[in-house]
FIKOL-478483 format. One line per 2 residues: number of its first residue (from 1); their letters; for each residue x, y, z of N, C-alpha, C, CB. Coordinates in Angstrom, 1 decimal. Glycine has a CB too. Example, Ala and Ser with C-alpha at 12.3 -4.5 7.8 and 13.67 -1.06 7.14 Angstrom:
2
1) as) 13.2:-5.7:7.8:12.3:-4.5:7.8:13.2:-3.3:7.8:11.3:-4.5:9.0; 12.8:-2.2:7.1:13.7:-1.1:7.1:12.9:0.0:7.9:14.1:-0.6:5.7
***
This chain:
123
1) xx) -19.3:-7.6:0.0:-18.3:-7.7:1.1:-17.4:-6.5:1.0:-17.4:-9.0:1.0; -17.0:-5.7:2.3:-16.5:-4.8:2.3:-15.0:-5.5:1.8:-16.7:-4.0:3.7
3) xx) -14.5:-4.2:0.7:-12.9:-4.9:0.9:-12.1:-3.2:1.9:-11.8:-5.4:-1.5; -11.0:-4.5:2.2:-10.0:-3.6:3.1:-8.4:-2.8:2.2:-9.4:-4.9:4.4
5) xx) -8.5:-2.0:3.2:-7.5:-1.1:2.2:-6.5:-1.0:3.4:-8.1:0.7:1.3; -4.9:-1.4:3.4:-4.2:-1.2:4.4:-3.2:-0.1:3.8:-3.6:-2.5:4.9
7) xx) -2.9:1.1:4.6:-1.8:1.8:4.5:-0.6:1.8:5.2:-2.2:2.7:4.7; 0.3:1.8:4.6:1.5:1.6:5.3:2.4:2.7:4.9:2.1:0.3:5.0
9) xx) 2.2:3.8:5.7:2.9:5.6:5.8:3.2:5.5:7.3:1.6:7.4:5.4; 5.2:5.7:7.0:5.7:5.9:8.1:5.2:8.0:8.8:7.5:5.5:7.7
11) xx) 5.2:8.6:7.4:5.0:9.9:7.7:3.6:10.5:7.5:5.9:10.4:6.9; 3.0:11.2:8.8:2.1:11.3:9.6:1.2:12.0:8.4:2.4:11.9:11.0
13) xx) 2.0:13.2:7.5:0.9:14.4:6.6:0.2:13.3:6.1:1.6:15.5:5.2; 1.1:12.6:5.1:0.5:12.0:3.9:-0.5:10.9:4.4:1.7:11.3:2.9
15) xx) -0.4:10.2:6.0:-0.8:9.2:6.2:-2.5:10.0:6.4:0.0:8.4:7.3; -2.4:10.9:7.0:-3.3:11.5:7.2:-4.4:12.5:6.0:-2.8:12.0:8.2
17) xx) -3.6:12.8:4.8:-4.0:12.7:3.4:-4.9:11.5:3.2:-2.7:12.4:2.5; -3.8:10.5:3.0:-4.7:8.9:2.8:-6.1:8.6:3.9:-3.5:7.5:3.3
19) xx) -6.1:8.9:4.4:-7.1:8.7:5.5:-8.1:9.7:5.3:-6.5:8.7:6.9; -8.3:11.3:5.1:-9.0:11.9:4.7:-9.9:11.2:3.1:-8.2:13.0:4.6
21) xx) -8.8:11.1:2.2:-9.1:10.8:0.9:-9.8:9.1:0.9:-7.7:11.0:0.2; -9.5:8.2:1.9:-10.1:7.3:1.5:-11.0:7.2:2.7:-9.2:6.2:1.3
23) xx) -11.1:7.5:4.1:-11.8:7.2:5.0:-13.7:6.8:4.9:-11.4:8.4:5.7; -13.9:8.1:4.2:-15.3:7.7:3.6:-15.9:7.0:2.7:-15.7:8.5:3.3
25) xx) -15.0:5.8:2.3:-15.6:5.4:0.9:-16.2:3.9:1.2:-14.3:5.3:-0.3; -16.4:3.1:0.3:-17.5:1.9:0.6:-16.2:0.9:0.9:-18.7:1.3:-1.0
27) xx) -14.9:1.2:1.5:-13.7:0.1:2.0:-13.4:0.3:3.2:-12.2:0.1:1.2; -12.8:-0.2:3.8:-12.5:-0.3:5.4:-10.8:0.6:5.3:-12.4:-2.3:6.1
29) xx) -10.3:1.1:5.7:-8.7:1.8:5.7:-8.4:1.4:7.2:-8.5:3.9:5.2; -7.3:0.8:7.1:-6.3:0.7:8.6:-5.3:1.0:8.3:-6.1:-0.8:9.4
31) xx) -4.7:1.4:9.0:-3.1:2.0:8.8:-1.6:1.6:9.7:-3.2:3.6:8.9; -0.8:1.3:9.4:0.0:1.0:10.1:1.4:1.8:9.6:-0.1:-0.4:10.1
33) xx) 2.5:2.0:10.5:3.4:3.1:10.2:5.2:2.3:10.2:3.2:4.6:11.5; 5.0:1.0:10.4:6.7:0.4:10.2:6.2:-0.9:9.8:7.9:0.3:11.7
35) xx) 7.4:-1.8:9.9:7.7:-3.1:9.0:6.5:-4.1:10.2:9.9:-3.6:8.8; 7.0:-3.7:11.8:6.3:-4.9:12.4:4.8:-4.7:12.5:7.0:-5.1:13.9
37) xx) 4.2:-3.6:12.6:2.8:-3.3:12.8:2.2:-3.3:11.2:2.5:-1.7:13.7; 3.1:-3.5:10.6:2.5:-3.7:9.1:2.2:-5.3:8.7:3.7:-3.1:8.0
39) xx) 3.0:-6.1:9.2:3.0:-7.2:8.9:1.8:-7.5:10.1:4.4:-7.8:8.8; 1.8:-7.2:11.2:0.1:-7.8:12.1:-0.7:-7.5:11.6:-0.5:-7.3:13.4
41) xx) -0.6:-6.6:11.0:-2.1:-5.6:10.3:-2.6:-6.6:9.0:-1.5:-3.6:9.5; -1.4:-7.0:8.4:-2.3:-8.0:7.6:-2.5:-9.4:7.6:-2.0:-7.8:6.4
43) xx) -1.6:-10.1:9.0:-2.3:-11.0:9.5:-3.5:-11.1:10.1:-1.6:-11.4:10.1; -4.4:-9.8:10.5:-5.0:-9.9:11.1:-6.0:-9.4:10.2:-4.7:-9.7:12.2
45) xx) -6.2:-8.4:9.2:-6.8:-8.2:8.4:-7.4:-8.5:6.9:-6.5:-7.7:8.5; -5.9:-9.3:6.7:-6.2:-10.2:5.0:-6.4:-8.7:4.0:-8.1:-11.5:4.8
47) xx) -5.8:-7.7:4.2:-6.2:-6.9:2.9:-6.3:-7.3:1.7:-5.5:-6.0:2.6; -7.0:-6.2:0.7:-7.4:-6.4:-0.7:-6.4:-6.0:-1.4:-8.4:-5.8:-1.0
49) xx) -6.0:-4.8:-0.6:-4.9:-3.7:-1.2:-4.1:-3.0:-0.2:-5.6:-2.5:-2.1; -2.6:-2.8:-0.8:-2.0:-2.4:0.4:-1.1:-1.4:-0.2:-1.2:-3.5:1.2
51) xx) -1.2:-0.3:0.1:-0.7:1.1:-0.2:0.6:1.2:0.6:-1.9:2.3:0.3; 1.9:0.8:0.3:2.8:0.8:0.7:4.2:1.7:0.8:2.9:0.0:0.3
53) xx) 4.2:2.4:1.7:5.6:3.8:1.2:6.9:2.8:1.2:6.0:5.5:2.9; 7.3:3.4:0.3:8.7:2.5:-0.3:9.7:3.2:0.6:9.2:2.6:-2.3
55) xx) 9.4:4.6:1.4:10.4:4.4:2.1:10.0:4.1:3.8:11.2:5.6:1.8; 9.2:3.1:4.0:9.1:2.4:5.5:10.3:2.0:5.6:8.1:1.2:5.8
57) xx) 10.1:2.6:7.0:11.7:1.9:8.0:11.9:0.8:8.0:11.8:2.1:9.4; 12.9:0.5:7.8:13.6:-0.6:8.1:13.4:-1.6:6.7:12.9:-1.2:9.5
59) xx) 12.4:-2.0:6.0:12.2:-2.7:4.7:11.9:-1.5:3.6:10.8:-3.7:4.9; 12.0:-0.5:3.3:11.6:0.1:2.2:10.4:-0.5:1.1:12.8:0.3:1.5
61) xx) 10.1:-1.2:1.9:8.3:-1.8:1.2:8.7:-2.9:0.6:7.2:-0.7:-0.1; 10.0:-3.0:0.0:9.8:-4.3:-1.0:9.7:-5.4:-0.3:10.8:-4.5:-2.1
63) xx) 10.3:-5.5:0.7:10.2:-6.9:1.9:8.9:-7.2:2.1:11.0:-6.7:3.5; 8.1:-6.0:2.3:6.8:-6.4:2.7:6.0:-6.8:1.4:6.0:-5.3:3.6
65) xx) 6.3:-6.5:-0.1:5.4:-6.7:-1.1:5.8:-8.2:-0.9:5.6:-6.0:-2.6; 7.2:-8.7:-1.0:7.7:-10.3:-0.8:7.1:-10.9:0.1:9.1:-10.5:-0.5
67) xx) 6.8:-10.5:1.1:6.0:-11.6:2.1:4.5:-11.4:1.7:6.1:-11.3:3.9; 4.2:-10.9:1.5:2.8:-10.3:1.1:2.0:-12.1:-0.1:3.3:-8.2:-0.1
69) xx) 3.2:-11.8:-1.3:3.2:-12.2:-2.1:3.2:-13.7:-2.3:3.9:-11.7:-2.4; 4.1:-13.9:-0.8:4.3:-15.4:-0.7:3.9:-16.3:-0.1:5.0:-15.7:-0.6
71) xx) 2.8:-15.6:0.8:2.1:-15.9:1.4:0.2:-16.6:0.7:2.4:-14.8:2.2; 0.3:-17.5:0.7:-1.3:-18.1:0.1:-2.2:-17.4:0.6:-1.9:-19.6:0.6
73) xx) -2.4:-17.1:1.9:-3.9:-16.2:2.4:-3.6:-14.9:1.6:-4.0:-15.9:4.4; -2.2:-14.0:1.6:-2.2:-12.3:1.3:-1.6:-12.6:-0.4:-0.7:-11.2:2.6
75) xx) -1.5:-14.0:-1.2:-1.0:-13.4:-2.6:-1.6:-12.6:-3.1:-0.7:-14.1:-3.5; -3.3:-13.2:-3.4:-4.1:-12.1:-4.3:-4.2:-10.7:-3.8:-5.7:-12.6:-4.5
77) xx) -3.5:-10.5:-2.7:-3.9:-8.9:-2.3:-3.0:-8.0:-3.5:-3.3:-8.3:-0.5; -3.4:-7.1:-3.9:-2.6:-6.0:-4.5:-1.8:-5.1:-4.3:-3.1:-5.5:-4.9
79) xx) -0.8:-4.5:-4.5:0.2:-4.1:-4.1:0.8:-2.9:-4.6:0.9:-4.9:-4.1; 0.5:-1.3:-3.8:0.7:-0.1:-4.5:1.8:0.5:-3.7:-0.7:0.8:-4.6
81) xx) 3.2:0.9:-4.5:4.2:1.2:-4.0:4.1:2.6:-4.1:5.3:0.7:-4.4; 4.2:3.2:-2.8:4.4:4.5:-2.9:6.1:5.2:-2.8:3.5:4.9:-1.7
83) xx) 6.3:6.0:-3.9:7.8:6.6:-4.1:7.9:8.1:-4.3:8.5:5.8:-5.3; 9.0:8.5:-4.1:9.5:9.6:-4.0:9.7:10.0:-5.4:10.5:9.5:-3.3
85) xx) 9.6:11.1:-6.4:9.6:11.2:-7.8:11.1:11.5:-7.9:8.6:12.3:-8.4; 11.9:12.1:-7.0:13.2:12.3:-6.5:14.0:11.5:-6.2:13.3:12.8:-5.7
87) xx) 13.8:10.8:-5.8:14.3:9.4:-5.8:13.8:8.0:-6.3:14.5:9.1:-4.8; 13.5:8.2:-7.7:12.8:6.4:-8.2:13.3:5.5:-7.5:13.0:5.7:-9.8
89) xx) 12.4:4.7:-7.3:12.4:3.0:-6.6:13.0:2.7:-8.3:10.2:2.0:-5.9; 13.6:1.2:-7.6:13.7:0.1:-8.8:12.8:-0.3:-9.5:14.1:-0.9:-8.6
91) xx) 12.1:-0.1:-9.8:10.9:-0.8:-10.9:11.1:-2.2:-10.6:11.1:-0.5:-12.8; 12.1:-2.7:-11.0:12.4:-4.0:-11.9:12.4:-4.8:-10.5:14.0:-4.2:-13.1
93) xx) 13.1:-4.6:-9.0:12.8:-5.1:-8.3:11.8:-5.4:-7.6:13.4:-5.0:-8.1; 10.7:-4.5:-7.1:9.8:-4.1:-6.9:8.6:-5.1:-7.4:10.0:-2.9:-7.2
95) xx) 8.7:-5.1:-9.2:8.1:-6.0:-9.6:8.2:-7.3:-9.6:7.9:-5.8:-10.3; 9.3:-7.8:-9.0:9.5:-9.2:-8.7:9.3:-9.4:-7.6:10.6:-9.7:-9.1
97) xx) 9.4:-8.4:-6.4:9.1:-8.5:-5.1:7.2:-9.0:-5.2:9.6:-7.0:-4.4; 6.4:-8.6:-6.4:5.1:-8.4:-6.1:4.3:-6.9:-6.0:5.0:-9.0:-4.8
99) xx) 4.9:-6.1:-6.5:4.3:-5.0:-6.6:3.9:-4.8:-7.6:4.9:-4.2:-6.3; 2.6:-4.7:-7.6:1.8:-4.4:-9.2:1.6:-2.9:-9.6:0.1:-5.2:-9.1
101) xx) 1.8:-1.5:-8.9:1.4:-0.7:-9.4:2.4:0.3:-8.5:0.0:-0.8:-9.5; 2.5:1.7:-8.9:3.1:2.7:-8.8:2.9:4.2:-8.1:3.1:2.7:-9.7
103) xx) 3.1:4.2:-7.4:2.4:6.3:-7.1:3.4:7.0:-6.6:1.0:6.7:-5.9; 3.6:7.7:-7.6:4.5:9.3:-7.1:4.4:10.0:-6.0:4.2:10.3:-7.8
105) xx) 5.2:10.4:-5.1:4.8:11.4:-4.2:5.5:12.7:-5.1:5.3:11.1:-2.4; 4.9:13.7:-4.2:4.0:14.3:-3.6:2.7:14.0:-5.0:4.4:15.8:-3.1
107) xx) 1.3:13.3:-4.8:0.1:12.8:-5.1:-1.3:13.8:-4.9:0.0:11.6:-4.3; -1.7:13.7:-5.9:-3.1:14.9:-5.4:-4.2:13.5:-4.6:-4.2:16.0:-7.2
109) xx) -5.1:13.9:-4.1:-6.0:13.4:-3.9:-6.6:12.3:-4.7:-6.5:14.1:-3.6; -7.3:13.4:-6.0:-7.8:12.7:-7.1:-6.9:11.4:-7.3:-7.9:13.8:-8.5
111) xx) -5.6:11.3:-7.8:-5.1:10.7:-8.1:-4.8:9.5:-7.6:-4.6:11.2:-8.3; -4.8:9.7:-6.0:-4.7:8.6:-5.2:-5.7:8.1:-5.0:-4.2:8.8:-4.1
113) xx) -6.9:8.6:-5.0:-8.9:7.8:-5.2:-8.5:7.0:-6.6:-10.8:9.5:-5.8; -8.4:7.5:-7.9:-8.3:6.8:-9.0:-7.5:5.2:-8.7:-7.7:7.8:-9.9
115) xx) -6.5:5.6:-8.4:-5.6:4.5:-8.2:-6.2:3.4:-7.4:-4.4:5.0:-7.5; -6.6:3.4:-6.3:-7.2:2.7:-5.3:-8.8:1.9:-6.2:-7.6:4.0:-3.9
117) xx) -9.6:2.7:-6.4:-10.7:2.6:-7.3:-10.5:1.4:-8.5:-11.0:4.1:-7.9; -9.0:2.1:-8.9:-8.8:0.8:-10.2:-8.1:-0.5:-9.4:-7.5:1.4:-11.6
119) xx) -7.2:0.1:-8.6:-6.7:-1.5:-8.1:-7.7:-2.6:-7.6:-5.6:-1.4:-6.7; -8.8:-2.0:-6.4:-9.7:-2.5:-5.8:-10.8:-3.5:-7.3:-10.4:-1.1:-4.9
121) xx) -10.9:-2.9:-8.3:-12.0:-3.2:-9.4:-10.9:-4.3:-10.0:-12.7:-1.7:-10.6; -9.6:-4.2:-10.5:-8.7:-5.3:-11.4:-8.4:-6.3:-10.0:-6.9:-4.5:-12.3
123) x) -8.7:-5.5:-8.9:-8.2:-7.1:-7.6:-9.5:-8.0:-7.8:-8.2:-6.6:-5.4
***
């Protein structure tokens, strides 16, 4: 079964990074760019994994790892917070929100395949 990979980048480079870097691989990538088209995207999708920029408008991602989370159909999905190295996210909240894993911006490619590759295999 194909698994799905949802992106959630308010900002167009990196979204379009992600989409180069994952587009071709054996997962499906949909993308969505704020809090409301993020949250349809995975009512209507059930991702595996959700690649989240911690700074989306309006929720800064942790709202969405919390619904994500508390939800029965989306808990087992996995949850990759994307942050600014300039500005750390809270760790500690983040991980209670449901966020299981980490990525720095600015990200090489490689790095962001690896990440995805391992979340998708421990999901």
């Amino acid at each position: 079964m194909t698994k799905t990979v949802l992106v959630a980048v308010h900002d167009e480079p990196i979204r379009d990074l992600i989409h180069l870097t994952l587009g071709d691989r054996a997962w499906r990538v949909v993308e969505s760019v704020d809090d409301e088209s993020t949250m349809r995207m995975i009512a209507s999708t059930l991702p595996d994994l959700l690649l989240i920029d911690a700074d989306l408008p309006e929720s800064g991602g942790i709202r969405i790892a919390n619904s994500v989370k508390a939800q029965p159909e989306t808990a087992r999905a996995r949850i990759v917070l994307m942050h600014d190295k300039i500005e750390p996210v809270d760790h500690e909240a983040a991980r209670a929100a449901g966020v299981d894993e980490f990525l720095a911006k600015p990200f090489t490619a490689f790095a962001l395949l690896n990440k995805v590759k391992t979340m998708l295999e421990v999901g």
